[in-house]
C-alpha positions as a Markdown table, in Angstrom:
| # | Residue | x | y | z |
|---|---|---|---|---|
| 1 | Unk | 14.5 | 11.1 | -6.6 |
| 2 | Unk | 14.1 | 8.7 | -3.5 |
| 3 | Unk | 14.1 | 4.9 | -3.9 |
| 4 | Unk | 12.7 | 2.9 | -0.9 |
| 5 | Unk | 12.3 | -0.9 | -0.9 |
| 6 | Unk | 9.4 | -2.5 | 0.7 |
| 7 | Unk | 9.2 | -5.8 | 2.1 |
| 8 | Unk | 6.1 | -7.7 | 2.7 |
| 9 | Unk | 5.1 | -10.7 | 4.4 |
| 10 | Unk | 2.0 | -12.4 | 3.1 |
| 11 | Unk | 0.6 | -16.1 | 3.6 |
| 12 | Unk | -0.4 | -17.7 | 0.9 |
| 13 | Unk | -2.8 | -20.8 | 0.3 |
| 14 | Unk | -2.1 | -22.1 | -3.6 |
| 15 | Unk | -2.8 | -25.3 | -5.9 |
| 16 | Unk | 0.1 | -26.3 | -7.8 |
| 17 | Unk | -0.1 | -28.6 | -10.4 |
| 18 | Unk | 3.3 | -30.3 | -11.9 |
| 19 | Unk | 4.1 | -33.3 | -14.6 |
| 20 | Unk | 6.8 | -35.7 | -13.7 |
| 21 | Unk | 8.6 | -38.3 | -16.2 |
| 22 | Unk | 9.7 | -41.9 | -15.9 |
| 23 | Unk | 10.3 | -44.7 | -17.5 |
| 24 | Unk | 8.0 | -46.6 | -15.7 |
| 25 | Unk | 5.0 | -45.3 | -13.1 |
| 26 | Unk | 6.6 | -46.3 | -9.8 |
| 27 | Unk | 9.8 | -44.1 | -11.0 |
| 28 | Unk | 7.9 | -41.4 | -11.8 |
| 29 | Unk | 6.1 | -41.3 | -9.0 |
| 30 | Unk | 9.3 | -41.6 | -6.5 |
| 31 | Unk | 10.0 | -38.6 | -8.4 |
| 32 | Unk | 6.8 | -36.5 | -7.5 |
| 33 | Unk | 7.2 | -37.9 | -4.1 |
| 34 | Unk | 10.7 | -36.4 | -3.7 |
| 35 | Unk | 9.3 | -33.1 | -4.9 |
| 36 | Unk | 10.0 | -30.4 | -1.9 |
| 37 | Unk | 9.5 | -27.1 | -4.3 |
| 38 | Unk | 7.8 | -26.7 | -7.2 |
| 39 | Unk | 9.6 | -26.9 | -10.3 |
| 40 | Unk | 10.3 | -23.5 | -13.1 |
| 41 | Unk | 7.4 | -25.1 | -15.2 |
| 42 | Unk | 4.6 | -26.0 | -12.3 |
| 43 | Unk | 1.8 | -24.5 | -12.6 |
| 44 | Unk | 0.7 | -22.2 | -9.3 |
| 45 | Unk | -2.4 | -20.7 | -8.8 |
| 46 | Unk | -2.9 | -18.8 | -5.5 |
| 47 | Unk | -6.2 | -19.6 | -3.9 |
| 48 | Unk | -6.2 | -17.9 | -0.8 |
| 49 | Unk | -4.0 | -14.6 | 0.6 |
| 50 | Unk | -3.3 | -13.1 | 4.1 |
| 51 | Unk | -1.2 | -9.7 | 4.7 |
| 52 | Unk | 0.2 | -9.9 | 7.9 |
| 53 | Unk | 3.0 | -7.1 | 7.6 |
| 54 | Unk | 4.9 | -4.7 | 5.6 |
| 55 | Unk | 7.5 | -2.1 | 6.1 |
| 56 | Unk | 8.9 | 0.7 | 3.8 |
| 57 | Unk | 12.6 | 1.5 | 3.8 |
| 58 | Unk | 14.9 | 4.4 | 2.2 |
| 59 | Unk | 17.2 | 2.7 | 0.3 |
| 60 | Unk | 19.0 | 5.3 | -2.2 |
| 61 | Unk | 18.8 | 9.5 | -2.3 |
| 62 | Unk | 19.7 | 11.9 | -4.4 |
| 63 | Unk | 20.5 | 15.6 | -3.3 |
| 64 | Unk | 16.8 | 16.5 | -2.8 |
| 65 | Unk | 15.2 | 18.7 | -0.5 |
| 66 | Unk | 12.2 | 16.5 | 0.1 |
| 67 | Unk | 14.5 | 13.4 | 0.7 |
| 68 | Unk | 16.8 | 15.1 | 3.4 |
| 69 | Unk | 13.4 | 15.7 | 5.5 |
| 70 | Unk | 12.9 | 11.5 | 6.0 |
| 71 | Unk | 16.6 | 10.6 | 5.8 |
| 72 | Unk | 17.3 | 8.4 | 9.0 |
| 73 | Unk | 13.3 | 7.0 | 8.8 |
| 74 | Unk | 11.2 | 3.9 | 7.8 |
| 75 | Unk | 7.3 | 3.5 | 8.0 |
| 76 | Unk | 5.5 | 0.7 | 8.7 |
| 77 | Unk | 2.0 | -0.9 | 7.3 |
| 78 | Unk | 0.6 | -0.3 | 11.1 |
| 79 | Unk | 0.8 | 3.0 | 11.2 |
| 80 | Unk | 3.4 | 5.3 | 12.4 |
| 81 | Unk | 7.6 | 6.3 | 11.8 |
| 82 | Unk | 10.4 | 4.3 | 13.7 |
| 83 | Unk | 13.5 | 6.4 | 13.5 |
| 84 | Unk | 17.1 | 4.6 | 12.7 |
| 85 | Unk | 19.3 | 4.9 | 15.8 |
């Protein structure tokens, strides 16, 4: 059994939607002003998507016959094998 890791690079239009709390409005709205990343409980929803790259790594072998032919190799979304120097 092979395990590869692939990493992808997308970007990513989305609407987030998020409550803040204060005791008054202006406090709770220093609060969403402050905001730089949404918080656990925001709500995301992705409007838009762009791949723009991905590549494919070997990451973990096992004795295999089938893993020792692309030992040393990565591929990428483009097209094609790099080899590992």
């Amino acid at each position: 059994m092979v395990k590869v890791l692939k990493k992808s690079s997308l970007e990513i239009s989305a609407d987030v939607e998020e409550f803040f709390d204060g005791e008054t409005i202006e406090e709770a709205t220093k609060k969403a002003h402050y905001q730089i990343m949404p918080g656990e409980l925001a709500k995301i929803n992705i409007t838009d998507n762009k791949f723009l790259k991905a590549t494919i790594k070997v990451v973990g072998e096992e004795n295999d016959v089938r893993s020792k032919k692309s030992s040393g190799t990565k591929s990428t979304a483009t097209g094609g094998e790099q080899k590992n120097v």
